[in-house]
C-alpha positions in Angstrom: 88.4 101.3 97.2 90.9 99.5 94.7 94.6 100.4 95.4 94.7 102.8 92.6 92.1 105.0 93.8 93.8 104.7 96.8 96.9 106.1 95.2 94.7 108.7 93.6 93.5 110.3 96.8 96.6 110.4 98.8 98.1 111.6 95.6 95.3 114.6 95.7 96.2 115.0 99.7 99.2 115.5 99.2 99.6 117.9 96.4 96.8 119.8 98.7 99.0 119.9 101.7 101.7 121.6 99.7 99.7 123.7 97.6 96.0 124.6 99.5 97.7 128.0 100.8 98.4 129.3 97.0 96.3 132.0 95.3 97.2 130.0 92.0 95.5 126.6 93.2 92.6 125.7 90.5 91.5 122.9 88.5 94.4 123.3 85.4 97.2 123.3 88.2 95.9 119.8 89.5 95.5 118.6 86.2 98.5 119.4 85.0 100.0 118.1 88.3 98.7 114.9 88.5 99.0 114.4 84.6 94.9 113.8 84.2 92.2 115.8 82.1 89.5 117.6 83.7 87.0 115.3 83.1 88.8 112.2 84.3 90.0 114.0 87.8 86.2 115.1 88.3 84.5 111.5 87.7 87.0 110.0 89.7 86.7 112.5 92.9 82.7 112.3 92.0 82.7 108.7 92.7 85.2 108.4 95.2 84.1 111.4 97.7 80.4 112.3 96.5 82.8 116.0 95.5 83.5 117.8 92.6 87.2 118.6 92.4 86.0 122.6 93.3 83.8 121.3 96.3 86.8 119.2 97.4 89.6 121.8 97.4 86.9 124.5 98.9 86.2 121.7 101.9 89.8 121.0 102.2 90.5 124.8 102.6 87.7 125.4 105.2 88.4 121.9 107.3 92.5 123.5 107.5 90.8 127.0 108.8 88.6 124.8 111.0 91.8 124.0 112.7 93.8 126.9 112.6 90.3 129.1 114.6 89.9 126.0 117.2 93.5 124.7 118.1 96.1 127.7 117.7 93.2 130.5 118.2 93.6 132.4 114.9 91.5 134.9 114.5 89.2 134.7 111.0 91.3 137.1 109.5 94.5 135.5 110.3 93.1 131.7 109.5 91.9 133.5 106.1 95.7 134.1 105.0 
C-alpha cells in the first residue's frame, strides 16, 4: 500500500472509533466526512480491503461487540448498545 492509502484507512479507523456507536453512521456521513463521493470511497475500500464501505462498517461494528462479549463479559444485549 502507497502512503496515501495508508492515510486513507487510518483516516476511515479513526472516524470509525469516534463514530461506530452512532445511530446516524451511514455512507453520506463518511462521505461528507472524509470530503469523497460515494463512488470514490467504495472503489478505494473495494481494492484496499476486498469490502464495500457497508460490509466494512458492519465488520467493524461486530469485531467491537466481539470484544465487548469476550473481554468485559457483556451480555448481547448490552454489547448491542
Amino acid at each position: 500500500m502507497t502512503t496515501p492509502d495508508v492515510k486513507f484507512l487510518i483516516d476511515m479507523n479513526d472516524f470509525l472509533k469516534k463514530k461506530f456507536n452512532s445511530p446516524r453512521l451511514n455512507v453520506q456521513l463518511i462521505t461528507s466526512e472524509l470530503g469523497m463521493s460515494h463512488s470514490v470511497i467504495y472503489k478505494k475500500m473495494k481494492a484496499l480491503t476486498g469490502c464495500s464501505l457497508v460490509e466494512y462498517i458492519r465488520d467493524y461494528r461486530l469485531t467491537k461487540a466481539a470484544k465487548l462479549l469476550s473481554s468485559f463479559n457483556f451480555s448481547v444485549v448490552e454489547a448491542c448498545y
